[in-house]
C-alpha positions in Angstrom: 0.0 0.0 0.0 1.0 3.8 -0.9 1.4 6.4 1.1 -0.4 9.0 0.4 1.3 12.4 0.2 -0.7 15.7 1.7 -0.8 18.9 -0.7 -0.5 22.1 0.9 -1.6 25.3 -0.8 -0.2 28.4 1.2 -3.3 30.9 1.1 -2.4 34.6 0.7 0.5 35.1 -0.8 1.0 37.5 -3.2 2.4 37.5 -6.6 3.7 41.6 -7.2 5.6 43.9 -4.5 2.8 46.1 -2.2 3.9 49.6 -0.9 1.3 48.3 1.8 -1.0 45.7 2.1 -3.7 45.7 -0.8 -2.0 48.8 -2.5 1.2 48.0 -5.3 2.7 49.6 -8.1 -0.5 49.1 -10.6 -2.7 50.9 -7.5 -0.1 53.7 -7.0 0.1 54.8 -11.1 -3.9 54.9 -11.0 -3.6 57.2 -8.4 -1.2 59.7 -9.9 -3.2 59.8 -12.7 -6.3 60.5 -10.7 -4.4 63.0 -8.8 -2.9 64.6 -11.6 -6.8 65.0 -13.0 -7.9 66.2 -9.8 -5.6 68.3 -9.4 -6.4 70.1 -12.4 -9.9 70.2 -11.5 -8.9 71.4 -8.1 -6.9 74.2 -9.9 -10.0 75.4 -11.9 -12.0 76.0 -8.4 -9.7 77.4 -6.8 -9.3 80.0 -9.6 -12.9 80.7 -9.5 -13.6 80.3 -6.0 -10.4 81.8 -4.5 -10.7 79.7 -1.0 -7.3 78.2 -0.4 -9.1 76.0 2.6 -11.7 74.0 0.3 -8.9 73.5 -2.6 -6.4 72.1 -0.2 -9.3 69.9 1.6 -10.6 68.9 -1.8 -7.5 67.9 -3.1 -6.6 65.8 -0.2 -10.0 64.5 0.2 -9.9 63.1 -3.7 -6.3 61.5 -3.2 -7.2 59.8 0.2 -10.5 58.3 -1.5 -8.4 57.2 -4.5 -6.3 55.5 -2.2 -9.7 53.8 -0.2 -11.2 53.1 -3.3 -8.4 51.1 -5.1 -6.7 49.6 -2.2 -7.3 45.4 -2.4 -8.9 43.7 0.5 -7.8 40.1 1.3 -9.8 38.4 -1.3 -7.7 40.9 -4.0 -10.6 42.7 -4.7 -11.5 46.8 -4.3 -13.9 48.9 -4.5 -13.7 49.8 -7.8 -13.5 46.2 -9.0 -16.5 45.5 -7.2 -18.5 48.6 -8.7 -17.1 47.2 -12.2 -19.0 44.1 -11.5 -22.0 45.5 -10.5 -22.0 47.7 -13.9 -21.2 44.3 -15.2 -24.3 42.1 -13.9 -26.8 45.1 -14.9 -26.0 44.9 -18.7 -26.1 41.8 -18.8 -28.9 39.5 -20.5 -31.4 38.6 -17.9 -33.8 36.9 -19.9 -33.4 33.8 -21.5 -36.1 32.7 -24.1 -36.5 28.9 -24.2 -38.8 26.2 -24.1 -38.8 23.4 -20.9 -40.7 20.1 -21.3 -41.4 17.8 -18.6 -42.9 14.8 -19.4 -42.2 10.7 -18.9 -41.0 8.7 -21.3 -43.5 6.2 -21.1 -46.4 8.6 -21.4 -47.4 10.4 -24.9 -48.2 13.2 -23.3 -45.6 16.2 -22.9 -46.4 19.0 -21.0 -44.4 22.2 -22.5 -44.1 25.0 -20.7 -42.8 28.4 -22.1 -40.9 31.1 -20.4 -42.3 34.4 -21.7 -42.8 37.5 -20.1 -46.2 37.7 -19.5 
């Protein structure tokens, strides 16, 4: 008789380099870019608005929630990936047109049943 050998699979380990947990290179380019566009927008209100405070609390405000919003949780998934599958599911086809029959073999008769919107 054999012996049988035991197979281990280590669970959470990570494949790329993190800055910190959930958040690596890929995470940290998305956010410069988002920065860099926020910051532009940021630069528009501030020229029209003039209030230093709300420029400097919106700019910090957008690159903390970048940050939240793209950091990976321990299933390697973030918010934004989740909203993607959301968007995902609702265009998606929902109804499928096809015909069921239940019935016995030994029976002529066949009952079909078709799922239509009614």
């Amino acid at each position: 008789m054999e012996k049988s050998k035991k197979l281990y699979i280590p669970s959470g380990l990570k494949l790329r380099s993190e800055i910190f947990n959930g958040f690596g290179k890929e995470e940290l380019g998305k956010t410069i870019i988002a920065g860099i566009g926020f910051g532009i927008i940021d630069l528009i209100i501030y020229m029209l608005t003039k209030n230093s405070v709300f420029a400097v609390v919106f700019i910090l405000t957008t690159f903390s929630g970048t940050i939240l919003m793209l950091t990976k949780d321990h299933y390697n998934i973030s918010v934004v990936d989740q909203v993607g599958f959301l968007l995902e599911y609702a265009f998606k086809q929902k109804n499928y047109m096809y015909k069921y029959e239940i019935g016995n073999e030994r029976r002529e008769e066949i009952t079909k049943i078709d799922n239509k919107k009614q």
